[in-house]
N, C-alpha and C positions, 0 to 999 in steps of 0.2 A: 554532495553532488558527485556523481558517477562520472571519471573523466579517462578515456581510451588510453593505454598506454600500446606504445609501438614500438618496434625494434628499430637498429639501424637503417635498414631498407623500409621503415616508415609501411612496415606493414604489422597492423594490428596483432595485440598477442592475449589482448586479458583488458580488465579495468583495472581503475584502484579509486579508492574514498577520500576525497578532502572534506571535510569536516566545515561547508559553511554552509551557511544559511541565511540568504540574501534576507533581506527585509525592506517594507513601501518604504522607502525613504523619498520625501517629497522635494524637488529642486536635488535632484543627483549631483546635475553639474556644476550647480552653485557650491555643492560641498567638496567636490572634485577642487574646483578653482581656488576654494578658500585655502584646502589642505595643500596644495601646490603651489600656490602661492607663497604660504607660510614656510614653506621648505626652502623656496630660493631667496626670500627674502631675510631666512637666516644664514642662510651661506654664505651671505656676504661678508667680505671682512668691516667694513665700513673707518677703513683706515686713509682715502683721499683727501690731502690737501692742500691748501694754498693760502699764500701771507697777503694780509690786506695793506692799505701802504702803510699803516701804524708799525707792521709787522717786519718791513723789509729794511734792510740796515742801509746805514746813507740817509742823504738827505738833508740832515739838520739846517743845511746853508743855503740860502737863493741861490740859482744858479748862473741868474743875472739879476744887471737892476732894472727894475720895473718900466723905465720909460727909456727910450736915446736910442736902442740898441737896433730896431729894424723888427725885431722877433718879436713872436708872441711872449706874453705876461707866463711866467712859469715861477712857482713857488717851491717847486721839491722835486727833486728828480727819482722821488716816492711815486709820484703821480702815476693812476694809470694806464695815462696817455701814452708812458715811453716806456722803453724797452726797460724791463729788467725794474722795473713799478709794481706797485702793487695790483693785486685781482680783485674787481668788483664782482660780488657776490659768487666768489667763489667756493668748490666744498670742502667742510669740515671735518675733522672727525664723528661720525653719528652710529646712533644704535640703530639696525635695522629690522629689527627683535618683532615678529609678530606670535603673537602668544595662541595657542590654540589647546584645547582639552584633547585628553587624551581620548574621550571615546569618542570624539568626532576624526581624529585622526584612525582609531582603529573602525568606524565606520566606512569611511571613505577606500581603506586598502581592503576591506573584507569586501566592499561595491564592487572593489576595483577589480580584485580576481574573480568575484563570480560573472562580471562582463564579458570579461575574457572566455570563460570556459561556457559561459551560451555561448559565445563566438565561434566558438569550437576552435579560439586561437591560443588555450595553455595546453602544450603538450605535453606529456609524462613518457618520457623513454625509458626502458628496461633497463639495459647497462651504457656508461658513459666513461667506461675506464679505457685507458693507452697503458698499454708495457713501456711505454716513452712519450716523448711530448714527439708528433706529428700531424703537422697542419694539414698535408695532403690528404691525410684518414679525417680529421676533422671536418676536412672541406666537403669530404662525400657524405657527409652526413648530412649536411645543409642543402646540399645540394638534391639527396633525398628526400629531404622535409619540402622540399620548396620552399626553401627560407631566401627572404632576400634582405631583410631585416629583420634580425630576432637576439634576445636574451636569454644564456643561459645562466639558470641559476642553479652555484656548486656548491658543497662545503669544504668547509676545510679538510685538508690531505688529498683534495682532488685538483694535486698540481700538476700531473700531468695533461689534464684534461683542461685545465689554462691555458698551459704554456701552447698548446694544439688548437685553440679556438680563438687568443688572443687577438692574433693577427687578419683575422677574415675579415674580411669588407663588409660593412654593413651588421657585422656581428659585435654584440660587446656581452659581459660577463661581471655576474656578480652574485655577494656571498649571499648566502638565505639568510644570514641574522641580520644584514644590510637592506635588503631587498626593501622596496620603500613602495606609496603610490605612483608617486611619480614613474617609476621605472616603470611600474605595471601598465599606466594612461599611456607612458611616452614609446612601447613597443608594439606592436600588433600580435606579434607569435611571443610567446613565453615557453622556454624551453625546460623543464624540470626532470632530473634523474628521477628513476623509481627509489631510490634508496633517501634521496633528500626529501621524499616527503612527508615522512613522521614527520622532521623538524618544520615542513610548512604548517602542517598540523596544529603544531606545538606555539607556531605564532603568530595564528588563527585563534587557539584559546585565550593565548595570553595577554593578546595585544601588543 
């Protein structure tokens, strides 16, 4: 697919070739949802939890005797009814582990970028380099693009052009060998150097 590359002043200079090739994939969105799903749903740590009254120290003794006293009948100061008792049905440690194949996952981000570029919303910029990190230069770039939410995507040793985008509102940034569905579903503009896209290319073929 043929996608526009433009300069800093967001005016046209040339194309260049990403290497996809969408295909009828029937229920898009359901493979979107599944693959996005699967992604947050392993990010989880799934490390919350809490002691049942089995669990919580104390207790062993009545804490009154059952009749005379005025009070309610209370057998553990486990219970819990009182502070510092146990949690009913509370959570565990668990796996949050959803399993998915790989070529349904690399379906879903080849969908994903060629949505984008009918959208006419992945852009490919010429050059994306700073002699130093400066947001101000960064910001006129966005500001050219008419970005008001967008991702770029850098490689590595392109840290000055981080350190200069990091902070923009509404901007966030990340690597090409990271770059996921999700990032692609969850942005509207995609931002791409002319120089990082061999390596989009590259994992495009490979999945």
């Amino acid at each position: 697919m043929k996608v526009k590359v433009v300069d800093k002043k967001n005016q046209a200079v040339g194309e260049v070739e990403i290497n996809i090739q969408p295909k009828e994939v029937k229920n898009k969105g359901v493979l979107f949802n599944r693959v996005v799903r699967a992604m947050l749903m392993n990010a989880r740590q799934g490390t919350a939890s809490t002691k049942t009254r089995g669990e919580v120290s104390g207790g062993g003794k009545k804490p009154w005797r059952q009749k005379g006293t005025g009070r309610a009948r209370a057998g553990s100061i486990r219970s819990p009814l009182w502070v510092g008792g146990g949690v009913i049905f509370g959570p565990k440690p668990r796996d949050y582990e959803l399993k998915m194949n790989k070529k349904e996952k690399r379906v879903a981000f080849i969908e994903a970028l060629a949505q984008r570029i009918e959208e006419g919303k992945l852009i490919v910029i010429d050059d994306l380099s700073f002699e130093k990190p400066k947001t101000r230069d960064a910001y006129e770039i966005v500001k050219n693009l008419n970005l008001k939410k967008a991702l770029f995507v850098l490689e590595k040793g392109m840290e000055n052009a981080y350190l200069s985008l990091r902070n923009i509102k509404g901007v966030e940034v990340r690597n090409i060998d990271t770059l996921n569905t999700y990032d692609v579903l969850r942005f509207q503009n995609i931002i791409i150097p002319k120089t990082v896209v061999e390596k989009l290319n590259g994992r495009i073929a490979n999945g």
